[in-house]
N, C-alpha and C positions, 0 to 999 in steps of 0.2 A: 456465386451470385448472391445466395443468403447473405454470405459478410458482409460483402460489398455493402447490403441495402442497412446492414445492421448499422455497420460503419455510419452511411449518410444519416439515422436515426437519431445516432448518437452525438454526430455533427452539428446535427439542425435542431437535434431536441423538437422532433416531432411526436414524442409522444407523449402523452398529456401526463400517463400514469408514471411514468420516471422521470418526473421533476425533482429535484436536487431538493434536502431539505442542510436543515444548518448545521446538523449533528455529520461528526465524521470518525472514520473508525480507520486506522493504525493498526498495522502490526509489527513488530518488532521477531522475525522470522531467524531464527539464527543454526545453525550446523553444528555438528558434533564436537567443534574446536572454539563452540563459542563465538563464530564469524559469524556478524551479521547484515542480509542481503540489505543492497541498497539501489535504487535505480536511478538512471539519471534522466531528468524528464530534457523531451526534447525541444529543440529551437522552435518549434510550430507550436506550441503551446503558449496560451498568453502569459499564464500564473507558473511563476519559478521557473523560467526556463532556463535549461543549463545547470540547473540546480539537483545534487545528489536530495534522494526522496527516502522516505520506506515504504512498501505496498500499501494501498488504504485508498483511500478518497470518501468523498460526500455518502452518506447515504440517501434514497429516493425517498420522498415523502412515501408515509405509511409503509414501513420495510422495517424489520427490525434490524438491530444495530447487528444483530453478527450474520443474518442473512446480507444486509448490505456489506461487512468486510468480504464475506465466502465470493460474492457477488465479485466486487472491485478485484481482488486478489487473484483469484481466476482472468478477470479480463487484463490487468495488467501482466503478471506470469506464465498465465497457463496452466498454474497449478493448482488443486484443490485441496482445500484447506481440510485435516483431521479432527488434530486435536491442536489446541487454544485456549488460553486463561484468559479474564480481563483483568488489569492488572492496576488503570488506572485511568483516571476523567481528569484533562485540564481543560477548562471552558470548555470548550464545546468538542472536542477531541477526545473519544474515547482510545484506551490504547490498550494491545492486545499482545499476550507472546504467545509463540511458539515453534517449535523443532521444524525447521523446513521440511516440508510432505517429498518423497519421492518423485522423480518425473523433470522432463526437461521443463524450463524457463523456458519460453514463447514470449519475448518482449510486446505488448499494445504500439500503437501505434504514436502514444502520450511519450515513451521511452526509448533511447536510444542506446542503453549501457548498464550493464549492471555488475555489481562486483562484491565480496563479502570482507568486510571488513572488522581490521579488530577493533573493536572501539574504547579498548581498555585504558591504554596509551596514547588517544589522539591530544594534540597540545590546541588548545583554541579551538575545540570541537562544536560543531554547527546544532543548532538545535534538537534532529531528529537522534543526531549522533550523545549527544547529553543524555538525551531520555533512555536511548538503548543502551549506554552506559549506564544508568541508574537503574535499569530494568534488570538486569542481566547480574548488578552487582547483590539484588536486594532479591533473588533468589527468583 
């Protein structure tokens, strides 16, 4: 029943103190072979639907930027975040790497898919897939 009502909170954005502010925080999660996790967000979502993601989203007004990724990243995978660099600010996108943490994936309700990709070699590679490539090659 908790989730359920979390769910509805987060729905309706009933609560005053988790209002989304402009700043957003990225992470670029990757596996021992250098795979990095990607999700695909789902057809119910208004923004990028269908579209492969990396973990991250908005942080809450007043929340600092890496409690709001630990935040996000949890809610979308399940998983909790260790250890983490930041690595890099475009506009308003902070972006963050590190070693994917232990423990199953629990996709949100935002996601429908996920999978780890090399992003070494992609041809015409998508934005999130550029930066993880730049990230990963610049250490």
């Amino acid at each position: 029943m908790k989730l359920i009502m979390e769910n509805w909170k987060y729905f309706l954005n009933l609560n005053e103190k988790e209002r989304d502010s402009k700043k957003i925080a990225k992470i670029i999660l990757f596996n021992d072979e250098d795979k990095v996790l990607f999700l695909k967000r789902t057809k119910y979502v208004k923004k990028f639907s269908g579209k492969w993601d990396i973990p991250g989203g908005h942080v809450h007004e007043d929340e600092e930027i890496t409690d709001g990724l630990e935040r996000e990243v949890e809610e979308e995978t399940g998983l909790k975040l260790k250890k983490y660099e930041k690595v890099k600010v475009v506009g308003k996108i902070h972006y963050f790497k590190g070693k994917i943490p232990a423990g199953k994936i629990v996709l949100s309700k935002e996601h429908s898919d996920y999978k780890f990709r090399n992003v070494k070699n992609i041809k015409n590679p998508s934005k999130f897939e550029k930066i993880a490539r730049e990230i990963l090659r610049n250490g």
